[in-house]
Structure formats: C-alpha cells, structure tokens
VEXDREN-2710 file (C-alpha; in Angstrom, 1 decimal):
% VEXDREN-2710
k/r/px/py/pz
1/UNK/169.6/-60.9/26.8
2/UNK/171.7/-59.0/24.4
3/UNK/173.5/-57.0/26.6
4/UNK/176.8/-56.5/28.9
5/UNK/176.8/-55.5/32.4
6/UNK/180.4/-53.6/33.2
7/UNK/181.5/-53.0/37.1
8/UNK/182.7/-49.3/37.3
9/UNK/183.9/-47.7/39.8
10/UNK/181.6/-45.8/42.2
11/UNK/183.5/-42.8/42.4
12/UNK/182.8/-40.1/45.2
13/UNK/184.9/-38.1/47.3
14/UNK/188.7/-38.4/48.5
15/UNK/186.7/-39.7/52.1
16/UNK/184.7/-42.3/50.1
17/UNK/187.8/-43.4/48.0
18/UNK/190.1/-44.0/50.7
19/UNK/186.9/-45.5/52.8
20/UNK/186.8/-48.0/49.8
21/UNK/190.4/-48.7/49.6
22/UNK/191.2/-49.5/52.8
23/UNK/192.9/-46.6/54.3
24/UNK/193.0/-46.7/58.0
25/UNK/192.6/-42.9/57.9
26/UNK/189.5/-43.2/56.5
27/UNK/187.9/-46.5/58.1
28/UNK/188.7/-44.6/61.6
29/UNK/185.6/-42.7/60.9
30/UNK/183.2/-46.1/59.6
31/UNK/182.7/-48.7/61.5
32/UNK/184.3/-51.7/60.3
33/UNK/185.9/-52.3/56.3
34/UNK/183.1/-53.5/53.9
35/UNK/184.5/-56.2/51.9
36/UNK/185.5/-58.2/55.2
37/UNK/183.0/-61.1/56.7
38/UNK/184.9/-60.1/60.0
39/UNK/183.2/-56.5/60.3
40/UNK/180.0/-58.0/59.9
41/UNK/180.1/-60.9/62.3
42/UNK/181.5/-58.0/65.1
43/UNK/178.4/-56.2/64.3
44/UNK/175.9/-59.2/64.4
45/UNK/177.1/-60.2/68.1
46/UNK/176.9/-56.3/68.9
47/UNK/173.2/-56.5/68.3
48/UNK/172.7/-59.6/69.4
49/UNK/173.8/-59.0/73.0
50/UNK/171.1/-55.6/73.2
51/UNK/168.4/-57.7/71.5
52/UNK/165.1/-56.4/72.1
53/UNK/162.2/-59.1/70.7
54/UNK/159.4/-57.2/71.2
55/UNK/160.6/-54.0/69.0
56/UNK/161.8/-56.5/66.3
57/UNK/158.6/-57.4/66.5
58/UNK/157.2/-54.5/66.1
59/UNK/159.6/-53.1/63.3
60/UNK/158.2/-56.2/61.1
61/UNK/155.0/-54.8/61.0
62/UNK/155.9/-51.9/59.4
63/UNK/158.0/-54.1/56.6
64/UNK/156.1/-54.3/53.6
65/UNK/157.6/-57.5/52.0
66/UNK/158.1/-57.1/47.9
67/UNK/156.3/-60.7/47.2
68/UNK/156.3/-64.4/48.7
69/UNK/160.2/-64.8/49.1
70/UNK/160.1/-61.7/51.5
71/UNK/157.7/-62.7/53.6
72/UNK/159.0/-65.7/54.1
73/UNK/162.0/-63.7/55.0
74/UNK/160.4/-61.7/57.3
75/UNK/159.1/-64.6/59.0
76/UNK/162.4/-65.9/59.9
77/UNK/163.8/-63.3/61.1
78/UNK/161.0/-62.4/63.8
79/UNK/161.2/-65.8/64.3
80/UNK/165.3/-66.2/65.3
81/UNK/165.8/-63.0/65.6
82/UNK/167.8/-62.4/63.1
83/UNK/169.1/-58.8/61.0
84/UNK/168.9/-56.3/58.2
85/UNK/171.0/-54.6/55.5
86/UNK/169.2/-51.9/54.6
87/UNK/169.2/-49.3/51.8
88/UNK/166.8/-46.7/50.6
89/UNK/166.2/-43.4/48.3
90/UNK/164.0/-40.9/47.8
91/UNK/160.9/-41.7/45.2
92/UNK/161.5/-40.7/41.8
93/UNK/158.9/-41.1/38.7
94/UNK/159.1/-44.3/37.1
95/UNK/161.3/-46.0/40.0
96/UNK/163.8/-43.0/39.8
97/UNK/167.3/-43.5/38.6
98/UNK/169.0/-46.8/37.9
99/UNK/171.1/-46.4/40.7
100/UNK/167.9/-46.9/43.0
101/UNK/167.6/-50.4/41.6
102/UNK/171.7/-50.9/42.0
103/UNK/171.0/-50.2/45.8
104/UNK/168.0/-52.1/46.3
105/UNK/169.4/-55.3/44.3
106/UNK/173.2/-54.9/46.6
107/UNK/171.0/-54.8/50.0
108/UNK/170.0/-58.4/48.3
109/UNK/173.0/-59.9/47.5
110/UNK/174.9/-58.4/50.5
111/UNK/171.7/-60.2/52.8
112/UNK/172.4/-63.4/51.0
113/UNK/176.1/-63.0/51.8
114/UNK/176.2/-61.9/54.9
115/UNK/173.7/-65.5/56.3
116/UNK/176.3/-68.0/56.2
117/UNK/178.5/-65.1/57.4
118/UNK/176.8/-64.1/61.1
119/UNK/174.6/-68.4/61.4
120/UNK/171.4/-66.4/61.1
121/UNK/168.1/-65.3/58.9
122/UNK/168.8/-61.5/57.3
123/UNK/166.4/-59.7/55.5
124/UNK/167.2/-56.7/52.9
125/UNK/164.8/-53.3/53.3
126/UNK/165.1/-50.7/51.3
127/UNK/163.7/-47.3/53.1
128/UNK/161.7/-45.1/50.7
129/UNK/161.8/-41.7/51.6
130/UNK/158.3/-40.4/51.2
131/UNK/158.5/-37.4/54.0
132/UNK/161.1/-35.3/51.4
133/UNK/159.6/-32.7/49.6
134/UNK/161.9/-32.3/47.0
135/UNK/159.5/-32.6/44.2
136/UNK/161.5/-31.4/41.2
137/UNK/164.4/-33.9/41.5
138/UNK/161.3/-36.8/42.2
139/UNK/158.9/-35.2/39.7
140/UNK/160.9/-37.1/36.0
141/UNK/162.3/-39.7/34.5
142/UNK/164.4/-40.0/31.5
143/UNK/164.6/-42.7/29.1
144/UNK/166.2/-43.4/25.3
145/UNK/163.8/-44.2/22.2
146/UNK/164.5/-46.4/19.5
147/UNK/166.2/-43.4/17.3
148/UNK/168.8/-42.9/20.1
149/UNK/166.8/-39.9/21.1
150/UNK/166.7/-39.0/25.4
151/UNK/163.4/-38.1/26.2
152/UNK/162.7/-35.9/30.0
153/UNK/159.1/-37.4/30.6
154/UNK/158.0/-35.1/33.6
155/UNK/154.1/-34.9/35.7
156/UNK/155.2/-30.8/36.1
157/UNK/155.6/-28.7/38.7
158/UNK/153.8/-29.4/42.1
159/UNK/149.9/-28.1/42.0
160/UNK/151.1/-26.7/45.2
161/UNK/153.8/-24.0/45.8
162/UNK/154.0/-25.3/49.7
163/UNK/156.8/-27.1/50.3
164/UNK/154.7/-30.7/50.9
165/UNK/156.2/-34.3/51.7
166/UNK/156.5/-36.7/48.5
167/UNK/153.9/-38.8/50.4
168/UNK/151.2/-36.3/50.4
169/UNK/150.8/-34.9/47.2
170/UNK/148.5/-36.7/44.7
171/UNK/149.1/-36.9/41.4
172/UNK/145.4/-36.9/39.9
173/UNK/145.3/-37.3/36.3
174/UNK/149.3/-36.7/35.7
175/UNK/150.3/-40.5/35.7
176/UNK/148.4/-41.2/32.8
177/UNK/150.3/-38.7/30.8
178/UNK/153.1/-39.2/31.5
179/UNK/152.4/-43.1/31.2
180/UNK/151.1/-42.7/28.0
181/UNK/154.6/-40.6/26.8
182/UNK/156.7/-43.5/28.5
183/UNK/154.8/-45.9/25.8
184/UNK/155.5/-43.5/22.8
185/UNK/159.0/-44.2/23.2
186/UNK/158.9/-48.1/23.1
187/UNK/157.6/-50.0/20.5
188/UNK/155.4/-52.8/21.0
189/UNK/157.5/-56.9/22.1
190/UNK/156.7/-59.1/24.4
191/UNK/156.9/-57.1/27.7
192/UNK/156.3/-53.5/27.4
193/UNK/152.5/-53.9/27.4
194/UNK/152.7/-56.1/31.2
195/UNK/154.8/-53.3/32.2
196/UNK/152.7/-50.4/31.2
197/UNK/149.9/-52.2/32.4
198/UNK/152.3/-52.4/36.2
199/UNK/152.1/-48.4/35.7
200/UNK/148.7/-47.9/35.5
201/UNK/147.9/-49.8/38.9
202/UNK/150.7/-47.8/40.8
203/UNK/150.1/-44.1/38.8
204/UNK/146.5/-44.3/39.3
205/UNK/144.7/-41.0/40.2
206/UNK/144.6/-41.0/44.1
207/UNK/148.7/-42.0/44.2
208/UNK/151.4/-39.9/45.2
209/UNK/154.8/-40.2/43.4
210/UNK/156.0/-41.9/46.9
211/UNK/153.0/-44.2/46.7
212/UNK/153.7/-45.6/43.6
213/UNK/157.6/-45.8/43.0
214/UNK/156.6/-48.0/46.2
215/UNK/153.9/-50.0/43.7
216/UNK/156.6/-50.5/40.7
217/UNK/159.4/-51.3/42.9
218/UNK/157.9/-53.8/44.4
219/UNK/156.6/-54.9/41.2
220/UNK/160.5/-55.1/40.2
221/UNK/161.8/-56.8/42.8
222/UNK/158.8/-59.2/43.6
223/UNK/161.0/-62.0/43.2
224/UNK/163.5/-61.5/45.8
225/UNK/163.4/-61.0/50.0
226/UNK/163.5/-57.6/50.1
227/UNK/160.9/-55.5/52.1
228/UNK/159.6/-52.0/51.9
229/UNK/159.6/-49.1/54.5
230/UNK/157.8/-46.0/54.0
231/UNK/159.9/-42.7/55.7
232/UNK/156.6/-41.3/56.4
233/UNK/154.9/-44.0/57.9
234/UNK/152.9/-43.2/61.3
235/UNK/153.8/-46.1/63.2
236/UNK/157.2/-45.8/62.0
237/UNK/157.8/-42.4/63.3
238/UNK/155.7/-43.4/66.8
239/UNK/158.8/-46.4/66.8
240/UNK/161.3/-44.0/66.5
241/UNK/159.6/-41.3/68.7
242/UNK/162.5/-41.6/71.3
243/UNK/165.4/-40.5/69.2
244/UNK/163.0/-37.6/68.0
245/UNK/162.3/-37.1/71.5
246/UNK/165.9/-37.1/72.6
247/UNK/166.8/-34.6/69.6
248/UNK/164.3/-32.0/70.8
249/UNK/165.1/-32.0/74.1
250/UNK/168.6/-31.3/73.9
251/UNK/169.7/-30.3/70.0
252/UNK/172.9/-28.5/70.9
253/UNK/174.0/-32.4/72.4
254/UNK/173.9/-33.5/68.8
255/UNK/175.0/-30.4/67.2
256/UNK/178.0/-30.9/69.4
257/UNK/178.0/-34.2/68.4
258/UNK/178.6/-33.5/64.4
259/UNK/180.8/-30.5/64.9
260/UNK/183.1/-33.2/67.0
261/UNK/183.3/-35.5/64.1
262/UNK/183.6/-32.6/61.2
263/UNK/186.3/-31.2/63.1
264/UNK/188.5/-34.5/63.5
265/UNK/187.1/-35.0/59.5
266/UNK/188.4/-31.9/58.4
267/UNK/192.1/-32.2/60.4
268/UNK/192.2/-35.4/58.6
269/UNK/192.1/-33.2/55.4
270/UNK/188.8/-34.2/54.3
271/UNK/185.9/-32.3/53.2
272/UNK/182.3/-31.9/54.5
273/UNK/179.7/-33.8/52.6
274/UNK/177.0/-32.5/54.2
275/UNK/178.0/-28.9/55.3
276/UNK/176.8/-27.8/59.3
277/UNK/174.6/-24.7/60.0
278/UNK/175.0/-23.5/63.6
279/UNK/171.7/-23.7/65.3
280/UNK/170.2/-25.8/62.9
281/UNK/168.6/-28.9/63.8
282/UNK/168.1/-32.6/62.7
283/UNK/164.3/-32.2/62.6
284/UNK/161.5/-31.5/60.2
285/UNK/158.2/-30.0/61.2
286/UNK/154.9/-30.1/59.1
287/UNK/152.7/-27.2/59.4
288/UNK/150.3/-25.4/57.1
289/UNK/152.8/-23.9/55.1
290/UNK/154.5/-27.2/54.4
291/UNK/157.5/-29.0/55.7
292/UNK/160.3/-27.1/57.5
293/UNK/163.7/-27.0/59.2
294/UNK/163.2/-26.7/63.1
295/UNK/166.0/-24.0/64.2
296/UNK/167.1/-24.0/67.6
297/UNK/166.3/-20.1/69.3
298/UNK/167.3/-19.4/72.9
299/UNK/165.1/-22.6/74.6
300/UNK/162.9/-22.7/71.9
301/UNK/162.8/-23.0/68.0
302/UNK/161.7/-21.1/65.1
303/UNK/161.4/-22.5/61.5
304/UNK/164.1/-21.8/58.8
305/UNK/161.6/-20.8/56.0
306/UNK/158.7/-18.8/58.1
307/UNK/160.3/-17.9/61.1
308/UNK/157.4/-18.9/62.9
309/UNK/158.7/-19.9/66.5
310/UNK/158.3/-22.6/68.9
311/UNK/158.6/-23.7/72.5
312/UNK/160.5/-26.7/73.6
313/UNK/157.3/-27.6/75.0
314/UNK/155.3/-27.3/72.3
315/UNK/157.5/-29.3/70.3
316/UNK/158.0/-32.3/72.6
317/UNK/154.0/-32.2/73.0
318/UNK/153.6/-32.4/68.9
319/UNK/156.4/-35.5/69.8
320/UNK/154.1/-37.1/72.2
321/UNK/151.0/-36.9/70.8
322/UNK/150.8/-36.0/66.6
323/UNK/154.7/-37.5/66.0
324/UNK/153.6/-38.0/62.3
325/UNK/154.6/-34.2/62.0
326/UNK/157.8/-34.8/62.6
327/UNK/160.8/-36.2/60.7
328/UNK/164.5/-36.4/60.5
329/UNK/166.7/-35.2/58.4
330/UNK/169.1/-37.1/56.1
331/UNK/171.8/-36.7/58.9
332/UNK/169.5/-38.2/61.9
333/UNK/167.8/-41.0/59.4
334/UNK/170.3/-43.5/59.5
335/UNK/170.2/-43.3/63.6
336/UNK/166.3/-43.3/62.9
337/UNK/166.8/-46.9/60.9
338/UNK/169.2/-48.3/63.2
339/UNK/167.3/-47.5/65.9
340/UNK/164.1/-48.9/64.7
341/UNK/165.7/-52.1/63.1
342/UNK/168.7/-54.3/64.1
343/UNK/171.1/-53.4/61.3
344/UNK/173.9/-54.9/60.1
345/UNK/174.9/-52.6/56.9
346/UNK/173.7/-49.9/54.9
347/UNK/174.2/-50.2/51.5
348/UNK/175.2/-46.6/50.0
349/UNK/175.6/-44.2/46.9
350/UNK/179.0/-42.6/47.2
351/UNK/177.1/-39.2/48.6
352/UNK/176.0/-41.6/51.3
353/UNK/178.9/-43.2/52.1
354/UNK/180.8/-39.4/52.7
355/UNK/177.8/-38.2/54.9
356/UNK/178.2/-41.7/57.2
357/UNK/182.1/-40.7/57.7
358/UNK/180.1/-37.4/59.7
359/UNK/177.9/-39.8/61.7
360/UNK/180.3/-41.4/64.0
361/UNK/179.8/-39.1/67.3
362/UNK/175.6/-38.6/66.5
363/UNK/175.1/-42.5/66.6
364/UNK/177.0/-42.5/70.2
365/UNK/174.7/-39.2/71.2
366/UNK/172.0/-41.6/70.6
367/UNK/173.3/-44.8/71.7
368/UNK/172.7/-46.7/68.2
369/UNK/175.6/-48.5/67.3
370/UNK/176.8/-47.7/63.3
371/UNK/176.1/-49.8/61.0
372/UNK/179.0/-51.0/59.0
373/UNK/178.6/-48.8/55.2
374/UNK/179.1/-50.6/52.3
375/UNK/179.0/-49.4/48.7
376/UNK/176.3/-49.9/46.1
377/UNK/177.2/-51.6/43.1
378/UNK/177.8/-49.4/40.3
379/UNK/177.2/-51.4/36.7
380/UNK/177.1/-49.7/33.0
381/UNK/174.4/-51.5/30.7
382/UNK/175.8/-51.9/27.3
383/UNK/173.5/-53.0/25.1
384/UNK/174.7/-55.0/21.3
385/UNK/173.6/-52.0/19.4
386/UNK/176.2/-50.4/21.7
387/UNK/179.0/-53.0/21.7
388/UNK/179.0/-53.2/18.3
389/UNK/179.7/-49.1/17.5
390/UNK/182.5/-49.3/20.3
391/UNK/183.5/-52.7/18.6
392/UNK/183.3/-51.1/14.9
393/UNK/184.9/-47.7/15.8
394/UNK/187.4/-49.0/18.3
395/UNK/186.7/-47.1/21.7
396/UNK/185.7/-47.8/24.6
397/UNK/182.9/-46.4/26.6
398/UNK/184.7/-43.7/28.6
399/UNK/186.1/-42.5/24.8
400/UNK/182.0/-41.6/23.8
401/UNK/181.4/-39.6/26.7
402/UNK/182.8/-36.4/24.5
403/UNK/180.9/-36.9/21.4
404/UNK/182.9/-33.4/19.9
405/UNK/186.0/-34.6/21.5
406/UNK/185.9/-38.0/20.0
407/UNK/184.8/-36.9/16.5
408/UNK/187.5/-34.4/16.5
409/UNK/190.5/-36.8/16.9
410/UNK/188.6/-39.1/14.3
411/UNK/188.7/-35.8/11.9
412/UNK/192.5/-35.6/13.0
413/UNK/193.2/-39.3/11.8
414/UNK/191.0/-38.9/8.3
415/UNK/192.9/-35.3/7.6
416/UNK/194.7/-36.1/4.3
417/UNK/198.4/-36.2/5.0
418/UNK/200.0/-34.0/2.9
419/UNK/197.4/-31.7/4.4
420/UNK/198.4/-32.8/7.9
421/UNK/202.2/-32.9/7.2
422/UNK/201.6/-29.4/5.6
423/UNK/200.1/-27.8/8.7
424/UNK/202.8/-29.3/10.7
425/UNK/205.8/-27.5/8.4
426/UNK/204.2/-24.3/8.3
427/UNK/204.0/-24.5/12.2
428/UNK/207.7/-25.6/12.7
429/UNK/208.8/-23.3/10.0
430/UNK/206.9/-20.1/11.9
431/UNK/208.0/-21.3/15.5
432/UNK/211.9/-21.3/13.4
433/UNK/211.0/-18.2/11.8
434/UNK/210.0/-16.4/14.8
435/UNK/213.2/-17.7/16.9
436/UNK/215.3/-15.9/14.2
437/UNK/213.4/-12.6/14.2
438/UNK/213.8/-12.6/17.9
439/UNK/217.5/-13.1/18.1
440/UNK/218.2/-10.5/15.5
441/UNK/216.1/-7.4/16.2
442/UNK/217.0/-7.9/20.2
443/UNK/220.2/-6.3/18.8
444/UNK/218.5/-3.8/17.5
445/UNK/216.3/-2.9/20.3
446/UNK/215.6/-6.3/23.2
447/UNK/212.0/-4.3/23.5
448/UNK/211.5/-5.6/19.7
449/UNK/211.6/-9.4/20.9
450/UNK/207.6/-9.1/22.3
451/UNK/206.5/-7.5/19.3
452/UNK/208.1/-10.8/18.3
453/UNK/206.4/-13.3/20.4
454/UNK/203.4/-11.5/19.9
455/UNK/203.4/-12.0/16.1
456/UNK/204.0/-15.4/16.1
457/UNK/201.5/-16.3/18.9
458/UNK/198.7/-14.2/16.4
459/UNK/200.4/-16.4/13.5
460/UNK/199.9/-19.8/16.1
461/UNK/196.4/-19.0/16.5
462/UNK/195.3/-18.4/13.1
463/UNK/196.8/-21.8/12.4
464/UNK/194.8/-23.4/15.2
465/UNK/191.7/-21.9/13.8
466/UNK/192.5/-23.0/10.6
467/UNK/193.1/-26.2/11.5
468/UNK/189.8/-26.1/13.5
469/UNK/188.0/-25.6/10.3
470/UNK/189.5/-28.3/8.2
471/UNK/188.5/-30.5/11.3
472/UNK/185.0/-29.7/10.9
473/UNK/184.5/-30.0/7.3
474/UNK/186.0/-33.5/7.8
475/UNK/183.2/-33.8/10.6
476/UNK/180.3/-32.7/8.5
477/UNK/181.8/-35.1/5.6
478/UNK/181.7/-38.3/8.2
479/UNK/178.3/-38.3/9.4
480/UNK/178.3/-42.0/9.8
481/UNK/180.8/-41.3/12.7
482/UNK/179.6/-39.0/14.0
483/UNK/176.1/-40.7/14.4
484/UNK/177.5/-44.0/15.8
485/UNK/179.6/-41.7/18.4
486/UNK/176.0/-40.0/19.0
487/UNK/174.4/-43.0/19.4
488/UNK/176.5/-44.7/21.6
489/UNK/177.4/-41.4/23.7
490/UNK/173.1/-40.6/24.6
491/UNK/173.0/-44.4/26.0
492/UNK/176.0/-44.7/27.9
493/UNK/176.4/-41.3/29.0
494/UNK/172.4/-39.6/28.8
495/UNK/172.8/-36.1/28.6
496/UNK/176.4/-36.2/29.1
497/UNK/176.0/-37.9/32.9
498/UNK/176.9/-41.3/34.0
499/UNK/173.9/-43.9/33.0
500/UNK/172.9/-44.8/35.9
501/UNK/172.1/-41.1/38.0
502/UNK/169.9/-40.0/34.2
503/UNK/168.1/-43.8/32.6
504/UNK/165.3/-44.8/34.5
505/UNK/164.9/-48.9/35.3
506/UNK/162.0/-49.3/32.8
507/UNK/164.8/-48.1/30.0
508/UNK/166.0/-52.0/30.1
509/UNK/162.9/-53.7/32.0
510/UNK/160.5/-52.7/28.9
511/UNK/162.6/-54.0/26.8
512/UNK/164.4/-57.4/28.5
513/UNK/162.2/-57.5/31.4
514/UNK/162.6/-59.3/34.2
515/UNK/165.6/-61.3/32.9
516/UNK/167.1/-57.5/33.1
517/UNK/166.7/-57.4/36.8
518/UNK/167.9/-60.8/37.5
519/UNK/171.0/-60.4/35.4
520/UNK/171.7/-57.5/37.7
521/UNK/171.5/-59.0/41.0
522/UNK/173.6/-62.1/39.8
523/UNK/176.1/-59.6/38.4
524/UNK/176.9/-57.9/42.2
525/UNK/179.2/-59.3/44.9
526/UNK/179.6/-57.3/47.9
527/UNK/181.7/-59.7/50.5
528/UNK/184.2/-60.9/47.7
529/UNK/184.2/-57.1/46.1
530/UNK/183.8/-57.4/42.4
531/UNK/186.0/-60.1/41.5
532/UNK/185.6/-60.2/37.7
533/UNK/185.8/-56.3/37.0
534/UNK/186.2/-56.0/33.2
535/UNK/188.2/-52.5/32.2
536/UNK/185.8/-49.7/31.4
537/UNK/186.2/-50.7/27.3
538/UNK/186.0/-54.5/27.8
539/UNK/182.8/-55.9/25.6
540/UNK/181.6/-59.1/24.6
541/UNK/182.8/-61.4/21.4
542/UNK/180.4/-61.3/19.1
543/UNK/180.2/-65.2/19.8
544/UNK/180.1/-64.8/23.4
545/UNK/176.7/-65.2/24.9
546/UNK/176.3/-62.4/27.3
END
C-alpha cells in the first residue's frame, strides 16, 4: 500500500493524560495501569474466582461473531471459560468515523495480547450502540475525492421528529442515495465495486443505520475474532435486567454513588467529563413519544422531555415484563457490559477514558468489578500523494493543519528582501522615532507622552496591515503552495479536525481495501504501548516500502 501509518497521541483531558502517563493521582480512580500485563492478570483471577458458566453461556448467544475466526473464538471461550476486551460506539453512516475502526481493531490486538498474558481463550466485542437516538451525529459520513475535495454525504434528517432509538428507524430508499454519492467520489480500481456492492446488502430498504453499520463492520473486520453486540438487543437487556432492576429501585444509591466519586475527582483538581444533574437517573424509557431520560420525583419518576410521570411500580413492572423499553445510559453501560460479560478491559476514546475515572463508586453500587481502561489506538493515514507535498514543501503534518497560517509564513520567506529589510527599518526607525518624541514633549507637558504612544501604535498598525497585504499578493502569486498546503491540509486534517473523528473507513478501504485494515491492526500494540512512535512529521523515504 502506498501509505504511512503515524501513532499520535490520543489526546483528552488533564484526567485522561495523567491516566495515560502513569500518575498515581490519576490511576487511583481506574482500576489497574493499561500498558502493564500485571493489571490484567489481577483482573482475570478476579473473575475467575465469581465465574458464573451458565451466564457466560448465555452472554455468547447474544455475540454475533464477525466471520469464522470469531466463532471459533467464541467457541473457546464458552468452552474454558475464558474473557473479553470489549469496545463499542454508537452507529454512524458508512461505519462512522475512523476512530470506530481504531477501537474495534485495539479490542483485537489487546485480546491477542492479553492470551499468553492471563493462560486462557479471550475474545474481542465490540458493543454497537443501536438504543441512542442521536440521529444527526449517526445520520453522515465524510470522505475526500480524487480533487482533494471533502464531501458530507448525509440520508437527512429523521422522517420522524420523535426522539427514536438508532435501531428502530428505517432507512427506506435513503441508502441508495447516499450509496450512489459515496461512488461519485471514487473512481473505478480493483475494489471499490466489491465494496459498494458490501453497501448495498447492509443499506438495503428495510435497514436501520444501526442495522447496517453492524452489516459493513462486520464485513470489515470479517477476518479477525471479533464479535458483535447489539445495545438494543432484547435478550441482552432481559440479561442485564438485574442491574436495571437494581437502578430503579433505589436511584438516589447510585446517584450517591457518582456524586462520591465527582467529589473526590474534582478535589483532585479534575474536571467532570460527564457533568451530574440532581435527580436524574441512569435510565432510558421508550414510550410513544420516543426515547427519554427517567427523572427521579418524590417515589416515583417523571420524564425529562414530557414530564409525563411514573410510579416506581410501574417502572419495575415495565422491568419485569417488556425490559426491551428500557436502557442505560452511557454512565450505567459499562456496568451493563461488565455485568453481562466477564470483562477484562475496555478499550476507549479519550472521552471514554475521562467518564470511566467517574465510574469507580457506581461499579461497587452494583457489585461489577471495573474493568481495567485502556486507550484506543490513535493512527494518522498519510497517504504518498501526501508524503510527498510534506516531503517537497518541508512540513510536517501538524504545520498543514493551518492552511492560512502556513501559507502566510511561506509568503514571509518569498517577500523580496530589500522589501523585507525595508519594513523592518521603517518599524525600528518609528519605534526610535516615537521614543524621542516621548522624551521631549514630556518636558513640555508628561500628558503629551500618550498622544505619543498613541501615534505610534496607529503608525504600528498601518505597518502591520501593510505588511498583511504584501503577504497576500505573494499568496495569490504562489498558487502552487498554496494548493499543495490545501491538499495535504483537507486529508490530514478534514475540515480542520483531526482525521480520524471526520474520514469515514471506506475513505482508505475503497481504495487499498482490505490490505488497509490489516495494516492497521498490525500497526497497534497495546501491552508494549507503541514502541516505534515516529514524531508527528516523520514520513517514509521515497525508497522505503511502507
């Protein structure tokens, strides 16, 4: 493939940085440090001793395995009881962001890591969100054309104002236009036909955008162990029907729970990343006017967006006998999976990793043990067409992020230098100037000196304008720049955002396909960290096979 993967930093919070580095301050709120077999191995013989074969058992069935390699996983770990490292995201069209893929692929290599590690089978799962009902952040996809041009390809708003879970919306005729304006942007080679093809099975009429980011990521990742879990499931939520239970029945308990934690988070002189709403709870109820935020009310609850209220008993009956209508939020999730599954690790985005420093005291409410947190890999793609402008121009891939920014000091370097060393004397000599004029009308009048300073600040500006304008005559007289700088700026940084959280997967798969994905899961490491990190501007010798 003719490209470069670069390790970047994941970024995040002062909470996730220190978590990452090591500080004790931090780790005392994680369980665990996640670059250390040790952590792992202390949670493996934690489970281990509260095994419970039957609801392993019953958590496979729910495992959709991506292709033959995982169900052969699955097998083996019904089999010798073994774990999971588990990861998940909300659908998004055209398998989301890149970072989706960056999670699911580190769940895979941190499995494969963590085997020799804990003497036993363990499986990677990545948790697809279908009950959210955020459909505009699910609802498009960007991707680059051949012209260097990002293109939003978007199904619309929802058919229906009512707030409804990912899962339950079809999609009707909108996949196959937005299918066919994926394929206007890549010409014809030898894979973006098999991949279109991939998109008409999953985006077919009677899908829902959960339905088939399920369908294409497991299309992606057929070739690896990972399995599938859908949020919204029915049998899943009738497995996890006793921490839903326990949340309704006593909601303060857990409220308590995350105002304990917050409070020692926040004496630590760290920040909230999910902020706390007294009285609200960790549930979701569906109803006719879509999903909704149970609120605790004297004994009872009312919804957030209606205000339609609830008994306890009411609730805890919907629990008991129709638990599909009930889900948890992103705060009670992770109890949810590790409840539901043995887990040994969730692999997070760096908004993940923050919210799990809140979780600490809510995992003991429930008495799930934590998984240890460990950080997705975060990779820039850098194509040759790329390499070669930050080759050519000298930069490296943080410098193209500010296109304007970059062109300007390019401008600065091409101004003539007379013309540059002129701009500099007239500066010096008015800054001189302006000293003199100072010291001798203050003995005229020491009120005079501001009239001063104000004249040769006027003077300063009209300089910097000045020198504003030759800068952009220079600009319009180097479009070659300033097209290379464009054209390495949209594919690094899309719309001026890291690559990753804008491109969608299909932005590299179309083009390299599968070799793309497998030179991303060779490229991560999770036990060892990333041992061969090359600096953000590091890029391949042009005889250096990639």
């Amino acid at each position: 493939m003719d490209l470069r993967l670069l390790s970047r930093h994941l970024g995040g919070s002062r909470l996730v940085r220190d978590y990452l580095d090591g500080s004790a301050t931090a780790s005392a709120f994680y369980r665990g440090v996640p670059a250390d077999a040790r952590s792992y191995r202390a949670k493996a013989r934690d489970l281990s001793q509260g095994a419970h074969p039957a609801r392993l058992s019953a958590a496979a069935e729910i495992v959709r395995p991506a292709g033959p390699r995982a169900e052969n996983a699955l097998r083996r770990v019904v089999e010798q009881q073994g774990f999971f490292v588990t990861t998940g995201q909300q659908p998004g069209l055209f398998g989301g962001p890149l970072y989706s893929l960056f999670k699911a692929l580190t769940a895979v290599r941190l499995a494969e890591e963590l085997q020799p590690v804990v003497g036993g089978p363990v499986m990677p799962l990545f948790w697809i969100a279908s009950d959210d009902h955020d459909w505009a952040e699910a609802n498009h996809a960007h991707v680059v054309d051949p012209g260097n041009r990002l293109h939003r390809i978007t199904v619309g708003p929802a058919a229906d104002p009512i707030p409804r879970a990912l899962a339950q919306i079809p999609l009707g005729d909108r996949g196959e236009q937005v299918i066919a304006q994926l394929a206007a942007c890549f010409p014809p080679n030898d894979y973006r036909d098999g991949y279109l093809d991939l998109l008409r099975e999953a985006y077919h009429p009677g899908a829902t955008l959960a339905s088939a980011y399920a369908d294409l990521l497991a299309a992606l990742l057929r070739d690896t162990p990972i399995g599938l879990v859908d949020g919204a499931g029915a049998r899943l939520k009738e497995l996890a029907r006793p921490i839903l239970r326990a949340e309704a029945e006593d909601p303060l308990a857990s409220e308590e729970a995350l105002t304990e934690t917050a409070g020692h988070l926040t004496a630590a002189g760290y920040r909230l990343q999910v902020p706390l709403a007294r009285g609200a709870t960790n549930l979701f109820f569906d109803t006719r006017q879509g999903r909704d935020r149970l609120l605790r009310a004297g004994s009872g609850f009312t919804l957030r967006r209606s205000g339609r209220e609830f008994s306890s008993r009411r609730i805890l009956g919907v629990i008991d006998e129709s638990v599909d209508l009930v889900s948890p939020n992103v705060l009670l999730r992770p109890v949810v999976e590790g409840f539901v599954f043995p887990t040994l690790a969730y692999v997070a985005g760096p908004g993940e990793v923050a919210y799990f420093g809140q979780l600490a005291a809510l995992f003991r409410r429930h008495g799930v043990e934590m998984p240890v947190v460990a950080p997705r890999a975060s990779l820039l793609v850098v194509e040759r067409k790329v390499a070669r402008v930050l080759e050519r121009l000298d930069v490296t891939v943080d410098d193209v992020r500010d296109g304007d920014r970059l062109q300007a000091r390019f401008a600065r370097d091409e101004m003539p230098d007379d013309l540059k060393d002129g701009l500099k004397r007239w500066r010096t000599d008015l800054e001189k100037r302006a000293h003199e004029v100072s010291g001798a009308s203050a003995a005229i009048d020491p009120v005079l000196q501001g009239a001063v300073t104000k004249a040769r600040n006027s003077g300063l500006a009209a300089l910097g304008a000045l020198e504003k304008k030759v800068i952009r005559a220079i600009k319009r007289q180097s479009e070659t720049v300033a097209g290379q700088i464009a054209k390495a700026g949209v594919n690094l940084w899309p719309g001026g955002r890291p690559q990753d959280r804008m491109l969608s997967p299909l932005q590299y798969t179309m083009r390299y396909g599968p070799d793309f994905v497998t030179a991303l899961r060779e490229r991560i490491r999770v036990l060892a960290g990333e041992t061969s990190v090359e600096p953000a501007g590091s890029l391949p010798r042009s005889d250096e096979t990639p």
